[in-house]
C-alpha positions in Angstrom: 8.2 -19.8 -14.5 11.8 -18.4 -15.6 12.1 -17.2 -18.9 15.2 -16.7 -20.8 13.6 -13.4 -22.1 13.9 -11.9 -18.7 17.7 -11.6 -18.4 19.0 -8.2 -17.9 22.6 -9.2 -20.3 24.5 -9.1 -16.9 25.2 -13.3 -16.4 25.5 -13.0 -12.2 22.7 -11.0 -11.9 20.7 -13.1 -14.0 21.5 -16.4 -12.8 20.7 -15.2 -9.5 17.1 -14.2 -10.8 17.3 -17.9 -12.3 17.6 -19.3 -9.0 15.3 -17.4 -7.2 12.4 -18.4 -9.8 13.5 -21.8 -8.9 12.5 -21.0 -5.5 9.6 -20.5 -6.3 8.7 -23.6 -8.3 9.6 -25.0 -5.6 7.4 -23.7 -3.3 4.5 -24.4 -5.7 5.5 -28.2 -5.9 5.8 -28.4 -1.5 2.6 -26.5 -1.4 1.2 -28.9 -3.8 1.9 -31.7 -1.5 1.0 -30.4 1.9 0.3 -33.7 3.5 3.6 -34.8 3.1 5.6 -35.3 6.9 8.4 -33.4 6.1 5.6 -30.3 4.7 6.6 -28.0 7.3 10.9 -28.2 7.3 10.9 -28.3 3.7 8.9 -25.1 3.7 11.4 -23.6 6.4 14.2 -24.7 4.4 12.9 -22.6 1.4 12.2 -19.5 3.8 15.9 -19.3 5.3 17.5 -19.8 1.9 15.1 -16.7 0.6 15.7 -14.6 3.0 19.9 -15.0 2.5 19.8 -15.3 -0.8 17.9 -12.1 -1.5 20.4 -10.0 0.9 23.1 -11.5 -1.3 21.4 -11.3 -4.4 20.2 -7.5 -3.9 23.9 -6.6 -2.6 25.3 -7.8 -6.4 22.4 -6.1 -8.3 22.5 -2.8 -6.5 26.5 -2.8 -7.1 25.9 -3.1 -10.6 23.4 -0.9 -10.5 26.0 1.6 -9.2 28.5 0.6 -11.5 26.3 1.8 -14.8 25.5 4.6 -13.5 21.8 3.8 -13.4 19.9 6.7 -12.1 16.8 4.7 -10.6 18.9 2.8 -7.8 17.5 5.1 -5.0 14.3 3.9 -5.8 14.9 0.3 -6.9 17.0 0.4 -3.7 14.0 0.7 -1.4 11.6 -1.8 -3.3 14.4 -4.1 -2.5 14.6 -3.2 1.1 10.8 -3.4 1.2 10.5 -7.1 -0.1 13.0 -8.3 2.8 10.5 -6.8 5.2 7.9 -8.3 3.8 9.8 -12.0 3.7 10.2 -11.2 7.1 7.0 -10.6 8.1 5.6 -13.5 6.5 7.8 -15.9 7.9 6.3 -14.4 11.1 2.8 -15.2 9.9 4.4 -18.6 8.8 5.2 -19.6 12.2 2.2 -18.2 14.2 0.4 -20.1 11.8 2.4 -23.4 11.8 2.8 -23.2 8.2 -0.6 -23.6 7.5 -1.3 -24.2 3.9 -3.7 -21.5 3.5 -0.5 -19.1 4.6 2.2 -20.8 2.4 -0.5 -20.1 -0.4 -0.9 -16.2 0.6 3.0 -16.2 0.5 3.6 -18.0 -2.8 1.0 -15.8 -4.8 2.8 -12.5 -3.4 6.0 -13.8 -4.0 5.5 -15.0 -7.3 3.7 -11.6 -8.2 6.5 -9.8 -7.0 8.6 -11.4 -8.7 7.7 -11.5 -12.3 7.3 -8.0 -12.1 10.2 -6.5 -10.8 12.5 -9.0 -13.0 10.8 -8.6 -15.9 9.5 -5.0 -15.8 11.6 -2.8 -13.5 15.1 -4.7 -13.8 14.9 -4.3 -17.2 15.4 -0.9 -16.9 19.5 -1.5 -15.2 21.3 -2.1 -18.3 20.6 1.9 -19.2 23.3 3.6 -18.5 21.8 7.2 -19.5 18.4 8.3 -17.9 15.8 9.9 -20.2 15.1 13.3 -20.4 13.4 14.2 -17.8 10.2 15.5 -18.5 8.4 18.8 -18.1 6.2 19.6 -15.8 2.8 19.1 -17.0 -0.9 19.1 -15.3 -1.7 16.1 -13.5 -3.9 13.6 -15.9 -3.8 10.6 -13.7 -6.2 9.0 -16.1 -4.0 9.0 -19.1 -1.0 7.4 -16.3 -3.6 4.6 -15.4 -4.2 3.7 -18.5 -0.5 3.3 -19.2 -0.2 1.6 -16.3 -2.6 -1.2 -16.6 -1.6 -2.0 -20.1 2.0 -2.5 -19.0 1.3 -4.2 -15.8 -1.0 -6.8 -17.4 1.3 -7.5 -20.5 4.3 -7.9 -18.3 3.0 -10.5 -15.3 0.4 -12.6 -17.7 1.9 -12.0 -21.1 -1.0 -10.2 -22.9 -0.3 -7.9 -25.9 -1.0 -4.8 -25.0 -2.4 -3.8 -28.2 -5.3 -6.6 -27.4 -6.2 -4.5 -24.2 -8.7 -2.3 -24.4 -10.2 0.3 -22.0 -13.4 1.9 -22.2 -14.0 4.9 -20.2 -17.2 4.9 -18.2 -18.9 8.2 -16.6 -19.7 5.9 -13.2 -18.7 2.7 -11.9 -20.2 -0.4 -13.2 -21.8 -3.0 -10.9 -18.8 -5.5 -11.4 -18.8 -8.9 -9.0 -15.3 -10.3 -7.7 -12.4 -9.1 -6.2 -11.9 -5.2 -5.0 -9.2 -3.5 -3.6 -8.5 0.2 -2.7 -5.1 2.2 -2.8 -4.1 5.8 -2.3 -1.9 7.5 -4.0 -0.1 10.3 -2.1 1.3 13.1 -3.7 2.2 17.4 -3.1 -0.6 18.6 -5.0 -3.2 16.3 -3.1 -4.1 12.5 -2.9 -5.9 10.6 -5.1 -7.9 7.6 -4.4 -7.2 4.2 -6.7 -10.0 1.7 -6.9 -9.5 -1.8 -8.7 -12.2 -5.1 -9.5 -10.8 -8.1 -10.7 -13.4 -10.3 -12.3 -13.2 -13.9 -11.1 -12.0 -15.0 -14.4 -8.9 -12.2 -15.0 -8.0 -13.3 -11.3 -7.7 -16.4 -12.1 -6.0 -16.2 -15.7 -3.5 -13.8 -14.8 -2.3 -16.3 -11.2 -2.3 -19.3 -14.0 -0.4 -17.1 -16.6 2.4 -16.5 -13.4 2.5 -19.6 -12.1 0.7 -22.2 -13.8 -1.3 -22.4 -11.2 -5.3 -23.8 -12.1 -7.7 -22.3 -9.7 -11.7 -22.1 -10.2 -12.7 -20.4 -6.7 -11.3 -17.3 -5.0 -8.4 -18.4 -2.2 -5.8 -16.7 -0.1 -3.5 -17.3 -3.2 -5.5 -15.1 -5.2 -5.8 -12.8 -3.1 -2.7 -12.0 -2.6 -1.3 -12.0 -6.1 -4.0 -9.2 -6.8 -3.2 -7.5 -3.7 0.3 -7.3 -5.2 -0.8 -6.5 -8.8 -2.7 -3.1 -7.5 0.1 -2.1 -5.5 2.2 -2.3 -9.0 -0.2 -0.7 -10.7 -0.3 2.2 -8.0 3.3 2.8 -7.4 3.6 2.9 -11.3 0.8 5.4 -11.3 2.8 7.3 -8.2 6.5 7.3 -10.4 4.6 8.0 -13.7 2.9 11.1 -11.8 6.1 12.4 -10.1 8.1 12.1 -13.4 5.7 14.2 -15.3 4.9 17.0 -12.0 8.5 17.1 -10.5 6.8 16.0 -7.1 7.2 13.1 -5.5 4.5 10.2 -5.3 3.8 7.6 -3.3 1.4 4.2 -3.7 -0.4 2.8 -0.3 -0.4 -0.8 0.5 -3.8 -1.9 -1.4 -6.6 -3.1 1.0 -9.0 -5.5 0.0 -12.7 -4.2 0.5 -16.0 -4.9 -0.1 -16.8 -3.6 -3.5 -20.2 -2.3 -2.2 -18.2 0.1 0.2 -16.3 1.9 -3.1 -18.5 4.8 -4.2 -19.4 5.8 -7.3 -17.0 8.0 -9.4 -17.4 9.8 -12.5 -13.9 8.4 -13.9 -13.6 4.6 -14.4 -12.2 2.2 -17.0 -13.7 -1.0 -18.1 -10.5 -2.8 -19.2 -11.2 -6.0 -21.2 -8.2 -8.4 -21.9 -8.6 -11.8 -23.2 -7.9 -13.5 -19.3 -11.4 -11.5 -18.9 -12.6 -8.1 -17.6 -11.7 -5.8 -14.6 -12.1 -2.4 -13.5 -10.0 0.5 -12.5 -11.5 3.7 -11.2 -10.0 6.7 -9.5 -11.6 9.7 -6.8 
């Protein structure tokens, strides 16, 4: 899954991102052979060294960080501290579980999301050592920041041009099957509600395009990755939105839901990609 296009030009940093993609092929190989006797401490063995090695690996990134004067550490800073807690409270679920591989699977597709896209979408970011200008305040258009959004999210974790997505704007929801989740994005002038359908098909092509995983029915894996893939595509919406107002933003964990309980809304986008089709829709 490592790709020599996602180094960040600082050689400790990046061989520490190396290593913790290795983790994760890893993982994918012991989950692959769950019936194996020594399944459950190999999968234990994994967990410890993830959990130290990210404390250690987040210490010498934020220090660079520091060092180049790079003005989004606050903020990169707390997604750190958010994965640790939510390593930590998987290996929880891991245990009460007793590694089941239905868990190990909800924990690889996260992880693996999470992953690819802060390594290669928000580290690459580090090596700037002057922030842009910031930008004036304008009237919220949360619209015009989805569409950004998606295009960039989708190109980054499943390596699709973003010139070959294309979004059409609806005036109501389409009846779309699959996988739905809902967000809300929290901000001073008001919230905003973030709806998101994942065909079967994109759900699928954008887990194999991460992992190489081949999946042909919805699991706990899949789930997860697209639980993680709208909370990217929120809390980009959220920083997009409090770059261009001067207020500050914030994404929800996404909850999956049953796509009959999402009303219908007057602004939505029909993306189509060539993984397949999904839908993004805001209130």
């Amino acid at each position: 899954m490592w790709k020599e296009t996602y180094r960040i030009g600082y050689e400790l940093v990046d061989e520490q991102h190396k290593t913790l993609f290795d983790t994760a092929v890893i993982m994918k190989e012991i989950l692959g052979n769950a019936e194996q006797p020594d399944y459950v401490d190999k999968i234990t063995d994994r967990i410890v060294f993830l959990k130290g090695y990210c404390l250690n690996h987040f210490k010498d990134e934020e220090e660079y960080q520091k060092n180049v004067g790079f003005e989004g550490y606050p903020e990169h800073k707390k997604k750190h501290d958010k994965l640790v807690r939510d390593v930590l409270a998987y290996e929880k679920e891991l245990v009460a579980t007793n590694f089941s591989e239905e868990t190990v699977g909800k924990f690889f597709g996260f992880l693996t999301t999470w992953l690819i896209y802060h390594v290669c979408g928000e580290d690459q970011q580090i090596p700037k050592r002057k922030a842009e200008p910031t930008a004036e305040k304008s009237d919220i258009n949360i619209a015009d920041h989805l569409q950004v959004s998606i295009k960039k999210v989708i190109n980054i974790l499943a390596s699709v041009p973003e010139k070959t997505i294309i979004l059409v704007v609806c005036n109501e929801r389409r009846k779309s099957t699959g996988i739905g989740f809902h967000s809300v994005v929290t901000g001073a002038s008001g919230n905003k509600n973030v709806g998101i359908v994942y065909s079967d098909k994109i759900a699928f092509g954008i887990l194999n395009a991460m992992t190489g995983v081949s999946v042909h029915e919805m699991n706990v894996m899949v789930h997860s990755a697209m639980q993680e893939v709208s909370g990217i595509i929120s809390a980009h919406i959220a920083g997009l939105l409090s770059k261009t107002t001067g207020s500050d933003y914030e994404a929800a964990t996404p909850e999956m839901v049953q796509m009959e309980t999402l009303p219908s809304v007057s602004q939505s986008f029909y993306v189509r990609t060539t993984l397949g089709d999904m839908e993004v829709f805001i209130y």
